[in-house]
N, C-alpha and C positions, 0 to 999 in steps of 0.2 A: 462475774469479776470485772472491777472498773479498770479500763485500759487507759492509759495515757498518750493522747497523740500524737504519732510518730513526728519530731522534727523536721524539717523540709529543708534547713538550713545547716547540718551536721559538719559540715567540710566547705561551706558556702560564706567568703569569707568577704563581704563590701565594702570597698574603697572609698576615702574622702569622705566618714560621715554617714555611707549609705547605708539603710537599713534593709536585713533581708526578710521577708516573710512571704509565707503562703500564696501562692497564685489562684486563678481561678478555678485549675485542675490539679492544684495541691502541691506544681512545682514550684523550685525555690525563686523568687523573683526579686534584685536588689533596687529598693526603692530610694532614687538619688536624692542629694543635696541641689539644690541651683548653682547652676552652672557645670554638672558633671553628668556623664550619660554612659553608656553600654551597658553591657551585660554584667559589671562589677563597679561598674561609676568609675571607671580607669580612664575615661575620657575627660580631660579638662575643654568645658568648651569656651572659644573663643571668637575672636573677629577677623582672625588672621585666612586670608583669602577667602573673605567671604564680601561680593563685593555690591557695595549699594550705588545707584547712579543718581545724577544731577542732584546732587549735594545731600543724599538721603546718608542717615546714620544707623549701624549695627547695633543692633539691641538684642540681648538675652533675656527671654521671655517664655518661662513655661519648658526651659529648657530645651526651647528652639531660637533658633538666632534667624532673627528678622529683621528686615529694615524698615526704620523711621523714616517717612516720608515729607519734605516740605510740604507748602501749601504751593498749589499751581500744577502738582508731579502724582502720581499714583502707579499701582502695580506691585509685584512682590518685592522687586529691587529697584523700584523709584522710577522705572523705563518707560515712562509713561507720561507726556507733558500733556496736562488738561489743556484744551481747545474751546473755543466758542461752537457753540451746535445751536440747533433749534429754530426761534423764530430772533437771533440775534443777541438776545439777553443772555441767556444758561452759560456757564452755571453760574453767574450773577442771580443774585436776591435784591428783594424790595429794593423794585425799579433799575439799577444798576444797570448799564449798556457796557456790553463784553466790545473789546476791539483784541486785534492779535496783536501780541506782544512778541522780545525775543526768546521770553521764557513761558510762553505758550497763550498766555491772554492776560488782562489789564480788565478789571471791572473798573468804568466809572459811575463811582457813585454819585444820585443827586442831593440838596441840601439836607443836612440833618442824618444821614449814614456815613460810615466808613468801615474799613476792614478789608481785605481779600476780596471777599464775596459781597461786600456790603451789607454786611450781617449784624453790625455793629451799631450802635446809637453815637451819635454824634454830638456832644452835646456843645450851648453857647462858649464855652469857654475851649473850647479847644478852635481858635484861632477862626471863628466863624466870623464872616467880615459879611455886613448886609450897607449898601451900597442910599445913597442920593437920601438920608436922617432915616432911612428905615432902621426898625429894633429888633435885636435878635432875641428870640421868645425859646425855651424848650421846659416849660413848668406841666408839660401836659405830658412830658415823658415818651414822646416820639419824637425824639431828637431835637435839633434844630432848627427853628423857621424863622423867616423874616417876617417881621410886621413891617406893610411897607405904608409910607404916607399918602395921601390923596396927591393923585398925578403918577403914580408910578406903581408897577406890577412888576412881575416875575420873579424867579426864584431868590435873587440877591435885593428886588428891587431895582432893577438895573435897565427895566424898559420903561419908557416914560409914554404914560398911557395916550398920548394926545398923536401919538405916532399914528398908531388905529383909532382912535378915537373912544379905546375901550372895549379889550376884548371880555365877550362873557363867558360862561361857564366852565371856567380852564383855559380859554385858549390864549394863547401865546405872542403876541405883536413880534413880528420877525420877516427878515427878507424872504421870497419863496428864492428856493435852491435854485433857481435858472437864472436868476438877478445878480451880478457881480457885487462885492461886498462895499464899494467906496459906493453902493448909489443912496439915493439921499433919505432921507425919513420918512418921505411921506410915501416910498415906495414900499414900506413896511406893510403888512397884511396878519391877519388874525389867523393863526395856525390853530383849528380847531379840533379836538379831542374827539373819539368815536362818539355818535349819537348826536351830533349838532353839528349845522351849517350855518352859512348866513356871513353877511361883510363880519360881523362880530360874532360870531356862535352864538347866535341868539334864537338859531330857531334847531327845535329837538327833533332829532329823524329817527323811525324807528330801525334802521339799517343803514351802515357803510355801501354805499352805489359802487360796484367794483367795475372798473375800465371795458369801456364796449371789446369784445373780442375785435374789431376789426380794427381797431385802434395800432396794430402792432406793436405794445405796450411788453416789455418782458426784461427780465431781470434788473438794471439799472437803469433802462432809460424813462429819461422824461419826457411827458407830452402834454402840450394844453388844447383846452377843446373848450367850445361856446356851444350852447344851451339854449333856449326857451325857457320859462316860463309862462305860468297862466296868464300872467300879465304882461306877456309878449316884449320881459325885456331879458337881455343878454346877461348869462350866469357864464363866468369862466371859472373852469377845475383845470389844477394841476393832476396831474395820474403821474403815479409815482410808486412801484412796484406793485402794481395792478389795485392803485386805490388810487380815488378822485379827492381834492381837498378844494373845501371852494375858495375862491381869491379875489373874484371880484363881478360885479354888474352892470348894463347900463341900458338907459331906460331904451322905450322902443326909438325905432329905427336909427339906433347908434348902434357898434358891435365894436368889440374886442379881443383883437387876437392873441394879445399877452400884454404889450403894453398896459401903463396904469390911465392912460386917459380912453376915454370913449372917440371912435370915430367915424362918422357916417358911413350908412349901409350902401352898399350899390346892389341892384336888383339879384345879379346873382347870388353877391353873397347872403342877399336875404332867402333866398330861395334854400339853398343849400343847409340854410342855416332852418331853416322851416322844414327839412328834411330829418333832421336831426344828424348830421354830420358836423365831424369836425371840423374848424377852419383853420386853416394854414396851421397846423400841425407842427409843435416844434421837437426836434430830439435835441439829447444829450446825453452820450455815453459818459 
């Protein structure tokens, strides 16, 4: 004899819509509408003390109330202000430099990005200004870039190449960071990109030369140091959170303690200098 089976919902009566049926062990279980919950969907649910922080908003979802989070904020209830970490970039993207902000960090982005995180394409038409008849180019769909004219580099265009005389492979014509900012152009120097050295980045290295330990080189400060070469003339590096940048040369028996001109060796300092030591050592916290 065929049996009919037993209803689970007989007396089982669900509020707001809710529908009752069968559970997994056959008891009655009433399945809500959005936004209603308990054991009959007798609960309306709402926003009402439910609290989300540094500007995040209540959201009913799944018939859980959550909070919407801005950008810059994370956590269940927004209590969470993202921070720069890492190696100074995160959570910046494509190239972006993180600095702290008051609402937890500041990506800036460089030419051709924008957004938050710099996640964003940039394109010519949104206010892209490229500097001294350079052209603003983005037909290749990576944002923004300057075409700049002969005589002038950098990102806007905006360095005039005769400063260094032309930097190569990347690198950058700019004052080194121990040089006050009124001094004059021709103290400018080629800031060169990992895997190249030289007055101009012209020569490829297969490694970054990271700051002699004895150097007492650490955290922010700077230090300059003179060199040898094969050709027994003076190479000065800036070291700058335990990396060397090179900055400048002079031929033999001239040396260079930082200043931009060369100037004659006296015996000790050639010696010292023939040791591989640094000279007159400059800090700067």
């Amino acid at each position: 004899m065929f049996m009919t089976p037993e209803d689970p919902c007989p007396n089982i009566k669900c509020l707001h819509g809710g529908k009752c049926e069968a559970g997994d062990r056959g008891q009655a279980v009433c399945h809500c509408e959005v936004g209603y919950t308990g054991h009959f969907c007798e609960i309306a649910l709402d926003c009402d003390g439910f609290t989300c922080y540094n500007g995040g908003k209540c959201k009913i979802e799944d018939n859980h109330r959550r909070c919407e989070c801005p950008d810059r904020t994370t956590g269940d209830k927004c209590e969470k202000r993202l921070q720069c970490h890492g190696d100074g970039m995160a959570p910046c993207k494509n190239g972006g430099k993180c600095v702290s902000a008051e609402d937890g960090f500041k990506c800036v982005c460089p030419l051709g990005r924008k957004g938050i995180f710099c996640e964003e394409l940039r394109p010519c038409s949104d206010h892209v200004v490229c500097e001294n008849g350079g052209a603003c180019d983005d037909a290749k769909g990576k944002g923004a870039k300057c075409a700049c004219v002969d005589g002038f580099t950098g990102p806007r265009c905006e360095v005039k190449e005769d400063d260094c005389g032309g930097c190569e492979n990347g690198g950058v014509c700019e004052l080194p960071p121990l040089l006050p900012a009124d001094s004059p152009d021709s103290a400018k120097v080629c800031a060169c990109p990992k895997g190249f050295i030289g007055k101009r980045c012209q020569t490829e290295t297969a490694c970054t030369t990271p700051c002699p330990e004895n150097a007492g080189a650490s955290g922010e400060r700077y230090h300059t140091f003179v060199y040898p070469d094969l050709e027994n003339r003076d190479h000065v590096y800036l070291c700058r959170k335990g990396r060397l940048s090179h900055i400048k040369y002079c031929e033999e028996g001239w040396y260079n303690p930082f200043a931009m001109e060369c100037y004659k060796k006296e015996p000790l300092r050639e010696a010292l200098q023939t040791a591989g030591e640094a000279l007159y050592p400059t800090t700067m916290t």
